[in-house]
C-alpha positions as CSV (number, residue, x, y, z in Angstrom):
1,X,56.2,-75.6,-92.5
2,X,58.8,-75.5,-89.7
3,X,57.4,-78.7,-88.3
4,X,59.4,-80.1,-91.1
5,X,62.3,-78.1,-89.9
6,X,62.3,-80.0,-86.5
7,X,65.1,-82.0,-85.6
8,X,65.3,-84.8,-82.7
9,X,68.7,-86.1,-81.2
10,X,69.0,-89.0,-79.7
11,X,69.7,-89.1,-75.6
12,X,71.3,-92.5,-76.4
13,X,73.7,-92.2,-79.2
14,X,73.3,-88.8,-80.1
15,X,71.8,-89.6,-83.7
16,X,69.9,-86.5,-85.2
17,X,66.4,-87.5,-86.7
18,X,64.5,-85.0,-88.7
19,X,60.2,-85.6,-88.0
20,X,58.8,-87.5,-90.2
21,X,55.7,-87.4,-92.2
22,X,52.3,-89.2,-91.6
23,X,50.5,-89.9,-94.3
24,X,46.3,-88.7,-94.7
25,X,43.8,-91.4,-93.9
26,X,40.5,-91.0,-94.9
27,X,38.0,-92.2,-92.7
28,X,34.7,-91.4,-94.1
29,X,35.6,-88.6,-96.3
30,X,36.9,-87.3,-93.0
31,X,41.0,-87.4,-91.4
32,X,41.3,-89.9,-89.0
33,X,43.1,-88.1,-86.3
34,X,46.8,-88.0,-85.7
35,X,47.3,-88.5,-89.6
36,X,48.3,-85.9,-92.0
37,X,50.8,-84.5,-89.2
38,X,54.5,-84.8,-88.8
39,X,55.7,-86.9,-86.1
40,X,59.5,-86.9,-83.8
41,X,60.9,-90.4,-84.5
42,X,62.1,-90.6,-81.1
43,X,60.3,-93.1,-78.6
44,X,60.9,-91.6,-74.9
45,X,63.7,-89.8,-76.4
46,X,65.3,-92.6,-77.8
47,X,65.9,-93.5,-81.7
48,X,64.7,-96.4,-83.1
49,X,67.7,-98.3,-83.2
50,X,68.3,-97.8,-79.6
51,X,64.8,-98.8,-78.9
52,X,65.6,-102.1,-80.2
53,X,68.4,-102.6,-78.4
54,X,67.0,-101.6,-75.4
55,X,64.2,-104.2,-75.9
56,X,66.6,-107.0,-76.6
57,X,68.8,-106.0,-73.3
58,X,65.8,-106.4,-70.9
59,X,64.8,-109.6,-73.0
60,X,68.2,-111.1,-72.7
61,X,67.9,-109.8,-68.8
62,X,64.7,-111.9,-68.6
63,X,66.2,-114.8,-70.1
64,X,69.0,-115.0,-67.6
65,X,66.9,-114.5,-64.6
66,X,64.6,-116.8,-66.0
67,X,67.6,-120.0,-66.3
68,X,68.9,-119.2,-63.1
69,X,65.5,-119.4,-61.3
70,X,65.4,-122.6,-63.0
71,X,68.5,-123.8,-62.3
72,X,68.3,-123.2,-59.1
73,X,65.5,-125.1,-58.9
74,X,66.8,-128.3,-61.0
75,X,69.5,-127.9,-58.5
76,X,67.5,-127.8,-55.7
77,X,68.3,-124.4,-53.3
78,X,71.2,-121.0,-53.4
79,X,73.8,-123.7,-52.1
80,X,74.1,-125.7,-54.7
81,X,73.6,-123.2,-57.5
82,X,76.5,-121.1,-56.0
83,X,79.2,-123.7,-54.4
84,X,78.7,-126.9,-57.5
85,X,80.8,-125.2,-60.5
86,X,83.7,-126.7,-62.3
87,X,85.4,-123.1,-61.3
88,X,84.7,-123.6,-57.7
89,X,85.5,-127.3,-57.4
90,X,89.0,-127.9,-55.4
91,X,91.3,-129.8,-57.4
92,X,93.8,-132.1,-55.5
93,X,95.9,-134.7,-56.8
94,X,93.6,-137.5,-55.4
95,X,90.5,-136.0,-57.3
96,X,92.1,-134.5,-60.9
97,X,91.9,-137.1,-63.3
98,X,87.9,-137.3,-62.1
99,X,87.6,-133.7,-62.7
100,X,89.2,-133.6,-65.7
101,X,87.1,-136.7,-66.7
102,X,83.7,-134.8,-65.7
103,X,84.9,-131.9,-67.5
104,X,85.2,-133.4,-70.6
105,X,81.3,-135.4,-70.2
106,X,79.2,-135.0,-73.2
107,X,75.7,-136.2,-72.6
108,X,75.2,-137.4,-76.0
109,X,77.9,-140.5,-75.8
110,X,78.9,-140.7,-72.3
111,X,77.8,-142.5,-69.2
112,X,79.5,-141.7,-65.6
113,X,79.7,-143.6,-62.4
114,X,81.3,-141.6,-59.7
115,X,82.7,-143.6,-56.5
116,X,84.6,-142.5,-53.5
117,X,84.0,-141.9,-49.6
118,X,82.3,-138.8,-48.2
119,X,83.2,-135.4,-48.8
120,X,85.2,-136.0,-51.7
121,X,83.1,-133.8,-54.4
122,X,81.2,-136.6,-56.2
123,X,77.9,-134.7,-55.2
124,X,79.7,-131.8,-56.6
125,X,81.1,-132.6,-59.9
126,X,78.2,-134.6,-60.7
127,X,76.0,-130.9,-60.2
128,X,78.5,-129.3,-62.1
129,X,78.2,-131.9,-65.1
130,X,74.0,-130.9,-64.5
131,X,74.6,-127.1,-64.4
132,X,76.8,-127.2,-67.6
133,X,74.7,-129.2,-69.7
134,X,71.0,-127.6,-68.6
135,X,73.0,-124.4,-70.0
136,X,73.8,-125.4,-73.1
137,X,69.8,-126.3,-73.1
138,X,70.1,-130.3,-72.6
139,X,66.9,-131.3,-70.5
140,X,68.0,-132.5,-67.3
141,X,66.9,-134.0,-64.1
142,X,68.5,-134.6,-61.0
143,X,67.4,-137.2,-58.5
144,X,68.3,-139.0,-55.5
145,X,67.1,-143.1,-55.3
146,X,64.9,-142.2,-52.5
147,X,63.6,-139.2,-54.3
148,X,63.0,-141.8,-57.0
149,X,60.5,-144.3,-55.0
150,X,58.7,-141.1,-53.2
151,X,57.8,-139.6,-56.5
152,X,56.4,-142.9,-57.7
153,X,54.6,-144.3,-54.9
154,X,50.9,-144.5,-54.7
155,X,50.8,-143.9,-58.1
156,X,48.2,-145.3,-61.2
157,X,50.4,-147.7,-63.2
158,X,49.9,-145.4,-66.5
159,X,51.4,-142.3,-64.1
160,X,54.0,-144.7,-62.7
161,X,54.8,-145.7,-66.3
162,X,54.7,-141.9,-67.8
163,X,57.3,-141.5,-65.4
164,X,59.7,-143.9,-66.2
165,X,59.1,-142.4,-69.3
166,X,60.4,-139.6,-68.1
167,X,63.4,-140.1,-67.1
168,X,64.1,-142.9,-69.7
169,X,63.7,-140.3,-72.0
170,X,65.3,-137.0,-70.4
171,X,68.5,-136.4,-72.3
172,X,70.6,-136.1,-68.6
173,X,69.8,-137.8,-65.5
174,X,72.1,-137.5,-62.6
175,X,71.3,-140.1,-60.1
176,X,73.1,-138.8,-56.6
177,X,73.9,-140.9,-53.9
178,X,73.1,-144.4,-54.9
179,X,73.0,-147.0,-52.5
180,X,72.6,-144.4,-49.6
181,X,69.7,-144.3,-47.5
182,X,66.4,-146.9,-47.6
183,X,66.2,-149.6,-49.8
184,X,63.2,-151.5,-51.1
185,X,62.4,-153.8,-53.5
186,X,59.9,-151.4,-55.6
187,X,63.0,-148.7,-54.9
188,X,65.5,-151.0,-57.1
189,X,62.6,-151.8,-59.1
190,X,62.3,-148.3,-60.5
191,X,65.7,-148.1,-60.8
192,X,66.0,-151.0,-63.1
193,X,63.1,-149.9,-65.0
194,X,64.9,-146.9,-66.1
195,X,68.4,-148.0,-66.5
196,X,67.3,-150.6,-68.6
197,X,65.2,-148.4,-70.6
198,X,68.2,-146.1,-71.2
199,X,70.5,-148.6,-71.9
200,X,68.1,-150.5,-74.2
201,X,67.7,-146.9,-76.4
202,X,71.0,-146.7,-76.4
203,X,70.8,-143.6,-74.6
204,X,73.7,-141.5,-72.8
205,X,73.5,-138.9,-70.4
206,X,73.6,-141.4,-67.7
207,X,75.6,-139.7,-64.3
208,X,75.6,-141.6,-60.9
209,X,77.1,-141.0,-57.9
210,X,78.3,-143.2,-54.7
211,X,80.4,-143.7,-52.1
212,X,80.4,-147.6,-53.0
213,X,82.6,-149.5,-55.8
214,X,80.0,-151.7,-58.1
215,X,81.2,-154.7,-56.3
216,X,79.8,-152.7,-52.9
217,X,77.1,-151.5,-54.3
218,X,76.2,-155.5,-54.9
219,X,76.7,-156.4,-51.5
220,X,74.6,-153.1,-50.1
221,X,71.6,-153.9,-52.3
222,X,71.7,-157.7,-51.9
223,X,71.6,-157.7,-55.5
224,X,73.8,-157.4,-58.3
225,X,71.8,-156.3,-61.1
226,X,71.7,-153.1,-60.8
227,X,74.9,-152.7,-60.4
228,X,75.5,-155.4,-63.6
229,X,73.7,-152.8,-65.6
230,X,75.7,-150.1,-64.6
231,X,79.2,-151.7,-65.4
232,X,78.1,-152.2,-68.7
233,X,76.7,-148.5,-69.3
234,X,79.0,-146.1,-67.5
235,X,82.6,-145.4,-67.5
236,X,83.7,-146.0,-63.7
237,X,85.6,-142.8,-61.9
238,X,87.1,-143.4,-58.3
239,X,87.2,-139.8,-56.7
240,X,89.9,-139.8,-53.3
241,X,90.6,-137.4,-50.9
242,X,89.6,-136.1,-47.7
243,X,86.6,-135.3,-46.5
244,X,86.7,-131.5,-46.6
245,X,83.0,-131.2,-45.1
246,X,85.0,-132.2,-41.5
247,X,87.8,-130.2,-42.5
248,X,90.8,-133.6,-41.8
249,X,94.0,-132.3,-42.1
250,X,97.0,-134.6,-42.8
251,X,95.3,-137.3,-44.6
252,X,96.8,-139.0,-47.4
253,X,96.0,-138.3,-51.0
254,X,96.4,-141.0,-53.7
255,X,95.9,-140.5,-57.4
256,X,92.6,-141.4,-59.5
257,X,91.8,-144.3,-60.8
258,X,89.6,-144.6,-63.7
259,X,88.5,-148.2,-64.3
C-alpha cells in the first residue's frame, strides 16, 4: 500500500500529483500486464496539463516555420521576405498617401494600380500588400508578365486554361512590373484572359505594379486594352520619389497623387 502513498511534482509548474490507479483487465482469465498497478501521472516529469501545452508550443512553432518557409517562397528568396514589410517601407512625402493607400488594401473590394519611376517602392508595397494578406490566410500569387507567358508556354490548351483558372480564381494576384521586359502577342493575351476573367467575376484582389501611367502603358504595348481593362478595375496610385536603389541625393519630392 505505499504505492498509493506516492506523490509526483511537477518539474514544470510544481503541481503535486498523487499515482493513480489502473484498473484489472482480464485477458483470458489472466491480467494483461501493466494493469492492476498504480501508475505516476507524470509524462517525462511533466503533468498533464503541461504536456499539453508543451505539445501545442512546438505545434504552433511548426506552424510558424511552416508560413514563413512559404512565404518565403510566394515571395520568392530571404530579400524579399526580410526588406518588403509595411514596417520597413521608407515613408517620404512623395510616397505617403500610396502607403497609406496600400495599407489600408482589402482584397475582398479593392483593386490597385501602382505607377511611378524606379526605385520608388512600388515593387515593395505591392510585396507587403502580398505578405499581409497570405497571413491573414488569403491565397495569393505573385507574378511578373514574363513569368506569366513562361509558365504557360508549350502548354495543352486544357493546362493552359486550368491556369488561367488559376489565377482568375486566386483571391490575390499581384502582377509586378507590367509593361517591363518582352512583349508578345500570346504575353498580352494571357494577360487579358485573366483580367477579364477577374473583372467579369467581379473579383478583387487585383494589385499591379509599373513604372508607366495607363496612358504609357498604351503606347508601350501598342495596345490599349489592357490597359482599358485596368482603368476600369483598379484604383490608380502614383508613387514619387527618388530612386533609393542609386542612392540620388537632392532630388525633389512631390506629393501623391491618387487618380
Amino acid at each position: 500500500m505505499t504505492a498509493f502513498l506516492k506523490i509526483d511534482d511537477c518539474k514544470a509548474c510544481h503541481r503535486t500529483l498523487p499515482w493513480e490507479w489502473t484498473p484489472v483487465i482480464l485477458l483470458g482469465g489472466k491480467p494483461l500486464a501493466g494493469t492492476g498497478v498504480w501508475r505516476s501521472q507524470l509524462v517525462g516529469d511533466l503533468c498533464p496539463a503541461c504536456v499539453a501545452i508543451l505539445e501545442a508550443r512546438r505545434e504552433q512553432e511548426q506552424r510558424i516555420r511552416a508560413m514563413q518557409q512559404a512565404l518565403g517562397q510566394l515571395l520568392g528568396g530571404e530579400k524579399p521576405y526580410r526588406e518588403f514589410t509595411f514596417e520597413r517601407y521608407e515613408i517620404a512625402p512623395g510616397n505617403q498617401l500610396a502607403y497609406e493607400r496600400c495599407q489600408r488594401f482589402n482584397p475582398a473590394t479593392d483593386n490597385l494600380y501602382l505607377w511611378g519611376p524606379c526605385g520608388v517602392g512600388k515593387t515593395h508595397l505591392a510585396y507587403a500588400i502580398a505578405r499581409r494578406c497570405f497571413q491573414k490566410s488569403f491565397s495569393v500569387a505573385i507574378r511578373r508578365p514574363w513569368q506569366l507567358s513562361r509558365q504557360m508556354r508549350m502548354k495543352k490548351p486544357e493546362e493552359e486554361q486550368g491556369l488561367i483558372d488559376d489565377f482568375v480564381h486566386v483571391e490575390v494576384l499581384v502582377l509586378d512590373d507590367l509593361g517591363n521586359g518582352g512583349d508578345t502577342a500570346f504575353s498580352r493575351q494571357i494577360l487579358q484572359e485573366i483580367l477579364d476573367g477577374r473583372a467579369f467575376k467581379d473579383r478583387a484582389g487585383l494589385v499591379v505594379s509599373s513604372k508607366y501611367p495607363l496612358g504609357g502603358l498604351a503606347e508601350r504595348l501598342n495596345d490599349d486594352t489592357i490597359p482599358s481593362r485596368l482603368a476600369g478595375m483598379c484604383q490608380v496610385v502614383e508613387v514619387r520619389g527618388v530612386d533609393h536603389r542609386l542612392n540620388i541625393n537632392g532630388a525633389a519630392d512631390h506629393p501623391t497623387r491618387i487618380a
